[in-house]
C-alpha positions in Angstrom: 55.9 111.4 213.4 58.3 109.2 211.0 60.9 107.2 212.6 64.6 108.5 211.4 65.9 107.5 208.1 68.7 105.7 209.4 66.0 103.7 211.8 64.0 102.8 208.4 67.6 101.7 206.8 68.4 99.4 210.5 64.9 98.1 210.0 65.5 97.7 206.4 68.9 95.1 206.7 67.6 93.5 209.7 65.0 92.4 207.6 66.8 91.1 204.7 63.9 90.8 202.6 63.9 90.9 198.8 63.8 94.5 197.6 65.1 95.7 201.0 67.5 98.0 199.0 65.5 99.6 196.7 63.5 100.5 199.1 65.9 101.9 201.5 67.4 103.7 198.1 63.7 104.9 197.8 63.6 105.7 201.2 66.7 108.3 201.3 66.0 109.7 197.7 62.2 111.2 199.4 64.5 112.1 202.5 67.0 114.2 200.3 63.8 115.5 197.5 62.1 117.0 201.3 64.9 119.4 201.7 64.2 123.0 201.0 67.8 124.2 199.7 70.6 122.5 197.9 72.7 123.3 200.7 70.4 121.9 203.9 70.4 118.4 201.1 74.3 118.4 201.3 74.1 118.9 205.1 71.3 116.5 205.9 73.2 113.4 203.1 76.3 114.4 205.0 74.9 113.4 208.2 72.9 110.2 207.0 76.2 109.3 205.7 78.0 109.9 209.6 74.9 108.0 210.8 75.2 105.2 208.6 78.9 104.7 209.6 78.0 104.8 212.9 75.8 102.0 212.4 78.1 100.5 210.9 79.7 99.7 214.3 76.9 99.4 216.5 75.0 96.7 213.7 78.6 95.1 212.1 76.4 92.2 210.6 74.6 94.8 208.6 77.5 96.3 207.3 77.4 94.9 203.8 73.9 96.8 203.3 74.8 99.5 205.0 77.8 100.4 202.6 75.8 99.6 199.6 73.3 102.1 200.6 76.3 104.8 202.0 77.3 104.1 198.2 74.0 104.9 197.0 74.0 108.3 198.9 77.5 109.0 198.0 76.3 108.5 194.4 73.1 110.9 195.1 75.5 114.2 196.7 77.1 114.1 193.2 73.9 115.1 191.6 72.4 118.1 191.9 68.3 118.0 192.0 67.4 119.7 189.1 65.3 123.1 189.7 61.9 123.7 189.8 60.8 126.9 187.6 57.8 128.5 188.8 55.0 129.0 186.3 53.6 132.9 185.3 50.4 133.4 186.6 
């Protein structure tokens, strides 16, 4: 079983090494992609984004990470994934 996204984002800042962001960016972009419906991807960014403010105030030294990466999922919401057309057998 995979830890929670926000637990890979915690683990992420508290790390602070180079490329931490990217990967965290990485790691919510595979989070979002494994959604079945454009709705349950609003839904499930939509809570990432209450978890990450509520890490926010249990982790305040990670805060400046954390907003860059609720900015990053803010910025994902606003575009849609594009859809897959199934080929004709």
């Amino acid at each position: 079983m995979q830890p929670a996204i926000q637990h890979v984002i915690r683990a992420l800042a508290e790390d602070g090494r180079e490329g931490a962001q990217g990967i965290a960016e990485y790691a919510v972009e595979t989070f979002a992609a494994a959604c079945p419906t454009e709705g349950d991807r609003a839904l499930a960014l939509d809570i990432l984004l209450r978890d990450l403010a509520s890490l926010r105030g249990v982790a305040p030294h990670l805060a400046a990470f954390v907003g860059r990466i609720e900015a990053y999922v803010i910025r994902l919401k606003a575009v849609k994934r594009p859809l897959v057309v199934a080929e004709a057998a």
